[in-house]
N, C-alpha and C positions, 0 to 999 in steps of 0.2 A: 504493500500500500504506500500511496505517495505520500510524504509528511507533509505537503504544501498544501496548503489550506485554498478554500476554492474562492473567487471575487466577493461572492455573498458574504461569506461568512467572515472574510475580511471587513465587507462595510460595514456589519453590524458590530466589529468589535469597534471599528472607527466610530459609528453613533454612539455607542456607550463612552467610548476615551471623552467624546467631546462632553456627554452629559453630566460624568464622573468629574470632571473638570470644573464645573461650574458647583459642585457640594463637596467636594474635599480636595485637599494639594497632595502632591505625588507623595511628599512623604508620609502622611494619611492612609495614602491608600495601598503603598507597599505593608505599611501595617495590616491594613486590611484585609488585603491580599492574603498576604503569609496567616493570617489567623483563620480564615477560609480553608486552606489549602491541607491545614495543620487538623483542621476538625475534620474534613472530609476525608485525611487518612487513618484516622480514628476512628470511621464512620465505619471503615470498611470490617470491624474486629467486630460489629454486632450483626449478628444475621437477619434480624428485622429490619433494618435500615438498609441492609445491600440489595433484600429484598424487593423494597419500595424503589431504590434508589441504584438501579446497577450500572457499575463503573460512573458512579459520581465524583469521582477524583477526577478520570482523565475528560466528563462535561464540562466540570467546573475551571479546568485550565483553562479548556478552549473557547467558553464562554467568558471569562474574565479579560478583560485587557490587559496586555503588557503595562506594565512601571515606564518602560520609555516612550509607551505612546500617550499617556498624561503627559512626559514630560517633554517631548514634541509641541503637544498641543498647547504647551504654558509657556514656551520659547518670549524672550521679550519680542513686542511691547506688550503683546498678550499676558503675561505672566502678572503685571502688577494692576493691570484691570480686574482677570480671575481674580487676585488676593484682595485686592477692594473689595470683588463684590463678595467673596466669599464672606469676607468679618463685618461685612454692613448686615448682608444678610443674617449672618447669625445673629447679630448683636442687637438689629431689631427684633426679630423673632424671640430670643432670650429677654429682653427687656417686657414686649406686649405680654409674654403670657407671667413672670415674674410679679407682675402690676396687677396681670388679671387673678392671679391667686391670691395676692395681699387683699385686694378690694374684696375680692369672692370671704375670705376669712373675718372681716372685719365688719360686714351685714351680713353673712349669713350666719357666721358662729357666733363671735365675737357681740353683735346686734347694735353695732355704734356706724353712725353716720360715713359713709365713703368722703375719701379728700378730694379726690378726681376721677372721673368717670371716663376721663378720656386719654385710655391710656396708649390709642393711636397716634394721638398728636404726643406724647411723650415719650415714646421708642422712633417715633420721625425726628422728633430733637436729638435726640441723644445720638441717631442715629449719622445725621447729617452733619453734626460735630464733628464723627470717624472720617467720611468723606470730604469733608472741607480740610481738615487738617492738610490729611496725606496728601489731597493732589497741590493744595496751599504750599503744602511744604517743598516740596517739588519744583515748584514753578520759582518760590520765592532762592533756595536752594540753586537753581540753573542762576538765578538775577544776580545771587550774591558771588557766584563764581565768575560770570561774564562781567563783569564791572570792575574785576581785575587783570580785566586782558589788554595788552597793550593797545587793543585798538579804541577803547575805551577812555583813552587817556584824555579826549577833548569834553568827553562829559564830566570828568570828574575835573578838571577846573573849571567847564562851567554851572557847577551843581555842587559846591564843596561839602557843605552841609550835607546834603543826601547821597554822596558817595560816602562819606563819612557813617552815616546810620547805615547803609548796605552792606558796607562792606564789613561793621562789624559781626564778631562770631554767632552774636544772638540775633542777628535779624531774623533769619528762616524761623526760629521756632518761635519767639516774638510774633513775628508778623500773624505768622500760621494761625498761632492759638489766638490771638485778639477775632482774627475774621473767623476764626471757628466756634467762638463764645458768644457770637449774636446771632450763630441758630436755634439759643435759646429763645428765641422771639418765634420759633414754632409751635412752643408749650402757652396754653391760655394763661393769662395774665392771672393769677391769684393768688391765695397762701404759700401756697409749696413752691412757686417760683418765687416767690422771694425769699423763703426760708432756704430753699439754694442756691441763691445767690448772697444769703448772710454766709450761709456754712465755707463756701467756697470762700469768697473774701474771707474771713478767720483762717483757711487753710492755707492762702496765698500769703498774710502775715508773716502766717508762723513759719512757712516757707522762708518770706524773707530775712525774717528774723535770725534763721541756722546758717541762714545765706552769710550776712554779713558779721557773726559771731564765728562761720569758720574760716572767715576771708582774714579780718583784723583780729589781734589778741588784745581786746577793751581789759582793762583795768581799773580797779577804782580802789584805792587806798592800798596794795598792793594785794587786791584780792582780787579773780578774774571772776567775770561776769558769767553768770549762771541761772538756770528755768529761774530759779525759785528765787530770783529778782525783782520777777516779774508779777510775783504776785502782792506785795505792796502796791502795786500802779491798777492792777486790775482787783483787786479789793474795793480800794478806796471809791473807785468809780462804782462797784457794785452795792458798796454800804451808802452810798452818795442815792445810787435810784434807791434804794429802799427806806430811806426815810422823806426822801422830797419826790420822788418819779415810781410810787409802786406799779405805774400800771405798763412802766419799760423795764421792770425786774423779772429776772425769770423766775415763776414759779418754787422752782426748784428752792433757790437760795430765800425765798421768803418764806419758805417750812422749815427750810434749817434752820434758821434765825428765829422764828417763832418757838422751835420745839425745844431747842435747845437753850431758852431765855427763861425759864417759866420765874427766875428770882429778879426779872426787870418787867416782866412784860406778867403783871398782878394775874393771878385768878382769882376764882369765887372762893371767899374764904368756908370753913363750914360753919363756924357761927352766924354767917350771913342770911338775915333773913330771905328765903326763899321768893316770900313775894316781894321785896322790894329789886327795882333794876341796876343791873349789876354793868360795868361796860365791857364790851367783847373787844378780844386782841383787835380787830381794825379801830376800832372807836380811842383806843388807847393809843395806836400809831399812830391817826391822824390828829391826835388834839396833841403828842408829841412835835409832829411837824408844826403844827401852829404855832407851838411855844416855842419852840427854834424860828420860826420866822418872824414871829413878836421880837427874839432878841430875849429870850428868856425872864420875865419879865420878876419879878421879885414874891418871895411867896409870906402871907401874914397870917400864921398859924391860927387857926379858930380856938385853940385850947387856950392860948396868951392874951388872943386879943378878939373876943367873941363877937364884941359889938361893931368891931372897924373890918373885919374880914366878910368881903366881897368879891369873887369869883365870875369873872365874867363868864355874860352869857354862853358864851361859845365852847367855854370848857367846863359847862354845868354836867354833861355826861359825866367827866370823870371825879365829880365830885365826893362818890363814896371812897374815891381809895385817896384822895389830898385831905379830905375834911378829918382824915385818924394820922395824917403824919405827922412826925414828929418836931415838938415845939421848935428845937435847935434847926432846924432845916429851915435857909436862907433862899432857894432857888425854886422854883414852881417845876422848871424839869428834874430834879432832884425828888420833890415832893412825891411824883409821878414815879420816877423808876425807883427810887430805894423811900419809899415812903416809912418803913419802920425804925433805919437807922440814921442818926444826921451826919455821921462823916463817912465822905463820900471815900477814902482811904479802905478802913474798914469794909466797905460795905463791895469793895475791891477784890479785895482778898476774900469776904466770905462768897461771892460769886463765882469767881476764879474757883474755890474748894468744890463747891457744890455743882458745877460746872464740866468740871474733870473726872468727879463721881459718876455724873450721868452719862457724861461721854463714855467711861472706861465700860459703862452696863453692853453696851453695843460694841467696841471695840476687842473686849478680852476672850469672847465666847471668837470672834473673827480669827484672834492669832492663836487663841484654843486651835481650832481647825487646822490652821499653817502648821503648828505644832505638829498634829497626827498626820499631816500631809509628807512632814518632813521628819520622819519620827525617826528613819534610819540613821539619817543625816547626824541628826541631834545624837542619837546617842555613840554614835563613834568621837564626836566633834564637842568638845563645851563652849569652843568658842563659838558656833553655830547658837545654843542657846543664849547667850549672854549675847549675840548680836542684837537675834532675836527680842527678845525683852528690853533692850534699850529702843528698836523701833517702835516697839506698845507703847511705852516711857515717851518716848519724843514723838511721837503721831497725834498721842490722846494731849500733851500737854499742851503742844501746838493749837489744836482744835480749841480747849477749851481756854488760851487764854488772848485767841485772837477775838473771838465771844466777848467775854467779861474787857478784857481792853478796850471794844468798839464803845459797849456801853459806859465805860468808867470815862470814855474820853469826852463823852458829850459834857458830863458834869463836870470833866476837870478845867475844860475848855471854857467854861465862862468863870471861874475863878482866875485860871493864869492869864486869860485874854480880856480884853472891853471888849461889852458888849455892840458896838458898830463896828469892831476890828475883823474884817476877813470874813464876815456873817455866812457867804456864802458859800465858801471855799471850805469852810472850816471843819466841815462832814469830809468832805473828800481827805483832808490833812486827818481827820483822825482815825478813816478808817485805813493813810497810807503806814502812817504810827503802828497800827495794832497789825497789819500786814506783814512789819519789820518782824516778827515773832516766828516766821516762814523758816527763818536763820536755823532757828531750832533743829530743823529736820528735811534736809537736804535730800535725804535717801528718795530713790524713783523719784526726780526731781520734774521730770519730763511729765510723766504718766499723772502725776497731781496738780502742775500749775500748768503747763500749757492751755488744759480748758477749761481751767480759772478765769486765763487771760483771753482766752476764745468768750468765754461766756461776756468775759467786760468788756469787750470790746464790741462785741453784737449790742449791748444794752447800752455803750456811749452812741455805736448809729442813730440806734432808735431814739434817743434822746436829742440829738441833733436833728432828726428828723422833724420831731417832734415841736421841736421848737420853732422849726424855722429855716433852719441854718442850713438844710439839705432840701430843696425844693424838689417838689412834684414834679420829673420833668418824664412825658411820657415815653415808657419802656426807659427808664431810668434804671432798671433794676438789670435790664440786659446789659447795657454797660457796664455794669458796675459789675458783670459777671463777666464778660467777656476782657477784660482788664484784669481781674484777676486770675482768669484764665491762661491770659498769656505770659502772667509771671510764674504761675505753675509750671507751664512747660517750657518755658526759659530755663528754668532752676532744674527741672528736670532733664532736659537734655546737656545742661550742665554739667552735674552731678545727681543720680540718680539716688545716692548715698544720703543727699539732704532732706529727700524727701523720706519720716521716720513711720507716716503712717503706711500699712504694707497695702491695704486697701485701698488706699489714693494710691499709693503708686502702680499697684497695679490697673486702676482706671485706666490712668495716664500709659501705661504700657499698652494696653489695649488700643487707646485711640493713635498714640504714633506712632504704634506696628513697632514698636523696638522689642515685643516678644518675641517676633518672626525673625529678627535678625541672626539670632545664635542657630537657626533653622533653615538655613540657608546654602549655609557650607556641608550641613548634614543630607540635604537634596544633593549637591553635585556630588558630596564623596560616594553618596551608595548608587549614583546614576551610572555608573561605570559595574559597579555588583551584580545590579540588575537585570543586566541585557540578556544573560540566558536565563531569563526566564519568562 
């Protein structure tokens, strides 16, 4: 019999090379292939399947395509067309059904409101991102190289400026990611596009942030700059919204604050009579902020002076917990957070204790667990323990004296300051003070303040926002995405090192194709292997 195979049976393997081309890359499909080939000689050891299936080894050969006729058909310029369409296509299809199963779990199981129903227009964003980059990149890539050809040399004295930005090394991925960060303008305008265009902007920060900390060695008194610097500046701004801007605070940090205050922030006593009205944690923030915006006005104990003490209107809610404090208490926001004791010292220190206690209730059952997690560790190692336990020791102290410090400073603050000195600054300076206590505990420096300062720095937006100071300007939020965008993959085709989150960076690997690059040379090495078969 002749081994050569007849015209037909040739076209059809050429119809499959071409179709197989267009769902997977050759070296896919040599995989494929070989795991095929591998099963069907396997097949042959069970008598019911040779049965059904006789001589399924030598169909499946002759049915399958060669490995070199994919890689034929993927020959450039064809080749980076297929590899486009190949990861656009996945990458949508991955993304729409991803979307459709969150949405599907969150009404149907779950039985909470869907965020977006449209999860077509947000696998076409996401999607046209990949696409815009690469050929972006390409085009801009050919610009940045042609602009140093000698024949070039009459535009670049008449263009100095713009031969100057081309030709530096980031222009390609610069440019790329800016024009690929405003096909977020295919996702509808609402919550979720602008909560990811906060998240990215905080991501492109902290980018820049590792950027120019691994570029220069900053120094400051001869100690080098480090995460946990960072969180005195992003404190102070986040103790700043929650006593004047609750409604630009995240959630989050106004529970902790709350739950973790209960010897500032009064409850219902139990000898408190029942029927009479008692004020709720808001009702006690907001007549706080008033008194800090009065300038903390001066407090005339009703026990001393019964006939002259008057209470204005506006802080008649909190009048059951001012009207029992104590005679020696000179300040009305003092009256309000330590109303039992009158030096504010004291009343420091007993916060601080009772603070630390409630912290460690949550804390010690946590490194309880690391304990048993590391239990082998620990017992060959003492130093392993003794680490351990000074991280519980400086975790929880940390916690609970940046706590009691926020609150001790508002009262210490109108004692060491006049009252019109800095009025409004002065939240932000005390909660940069009680930040300073970070020092304490350096350990995972990264994994603790980074989205400290992520979170403060989303709540200075929205307060600039808020104000004013960042106008409405429409698809404002694409910009401001596509700008961050482009310093992401600036920093990333950088140094890919600097980016620490692994899940951003593999985004970002996906959309510049720099996954494919290490798969590349692994195509042409085994294209040579292939051929007999």
């Amino acid at each position: 019999m002749s081994s050569e195979k007849s015209p037909r049976e040739e076209q059809k393997r050429q119809i499959v090379a071409y179709v197989m081309n267009l769902l997977i890359s050759p070296r896919e499909y040599r995989r494929a292939r070989i795991f095929a080939i591998d099963a069907s000689k396997r097949a042959k050891d069970s008598p019911k399947l040779t049965s059904c299936f006789p001589d399924i080894e030598n169909k499946l050969g002759r049915a399958l395509p060669r490995v070199s006729d994919l890689e034929i058909k993927s020959k450039e310029p064809y080749r980076s067309i297929l590899s486009l369409w190949r990861s656009s296509s996945r990458l949508y299809i991955s993304t729409y059904i991803i979307l459709k199963l969150i949405n599907h779990l969150k009404t149907k199981v779950l039985r909470r409101p869907s965020y977006s129903s449209n999860e077509s227009a947000t696998a076409t964003s996401v999607t046209m991102m990949l696409i815009v980059y690469r050929i972006m990149f390409k085009v801009t890539s050919n610009i940045h190289r042609r602009v140093t050809y000698p024949q070039a040399k009459a535009f670049r004295r008449k263009y100095k400026k713009v031969a100057t930005i081309i030709k530096s090394d980031s222009f390609p991925s610069t440019a790329s990611g800016f024009l690929a960060g405003l096909c977020l303008i295919f996702h509808k305008e609402d919550k979720i596009r602008t909560a990811v265009t906060f998240y990215v902007a905080t991501l492109a920060a902290e980018a820049l942030y590792d950027s120019v900390m691994s570029d220069i060695d900053y120094k400051i008194m001869g100690h080098k700059l480090e995460s946990w610097m960072l969180f005195p500046l992003s404190y102070g701004q986040l103790f700043y919204s929650f006593i004047y801007e609750r409604d630009c605070c995240p959630e989050s940090f106004k529970r902790f604050m709350i739950f973790f205050s209960p010897e500032r922030i009064s409850q219902v006593p139990d000898y408190y009579p029942k029927d009479l009205p008692y004020p709720s944690e808001t009702q006690i923030l907001d007549s706080l902020t008033e008194i800090i915006r009065d300038k903390c006005p001066p407090f005339n104990s009703p026990i001393l002076y019964p006939n002259s003490y008057v209470l204005p209107s506006k802080y008649q809610v909190i009048d059951p917990i001012v009207s029992q404090a104590h005679p020696g208490i000179r300040h009305l926001s003092c009256a309000l957070l330590h109303p039992y004791e009158s030096s504010c010292l004291m009343s420091y220190i007993n916060d601080s204790a009772s603070t630390f206690k409630h912290f460690a209730r949550y804390t010690l059952p946590l490194y309880g667990i690391i304990m048993i997690l590391k239990s082998r560790k620990l017992i060959t190692s003492q130093a392993s323990v003794s680490v351990l336990l000074s991280e519980f020791i400086r975790s929880t102290l940390f916690i609970s004296m940046i706590v009691s410090t926020s609150w001790a400073g508002i009262c210490n603050s109108q004692q060491e300051m006049q009252a019109n000195r800095i009025s409004s600054a002065r939240i932000r300076l005390v909660g940069f003070v009680a930040g300073l206590w970070a020092c304490i505990d350096k350990s995972y420096g990264r994994a603790k303040y980074i989205p400290i300062a992520r979170m403060g720095f989303e709540t200075y937006l929205k307060s600039l926002k808020q104000k004013g100071y960042i106008k409405n300007v429409r698809h404002g939020d694409v910009i401001v995405f596509a700008i961050s965008f482009a310093i992401l993959m600036r920093i990333f085709n950088q140094n890919q090192d600097l980016i620490f989150n692994k899940g951003t960076r593999k985004a970002l690997s996906t959309i510049s194709g720099k996954a494919r690059a290490k798969t590349q040379q692994t195509v042409r090495a085994d294209s040579t292997s292939n051929k007999q078969e």
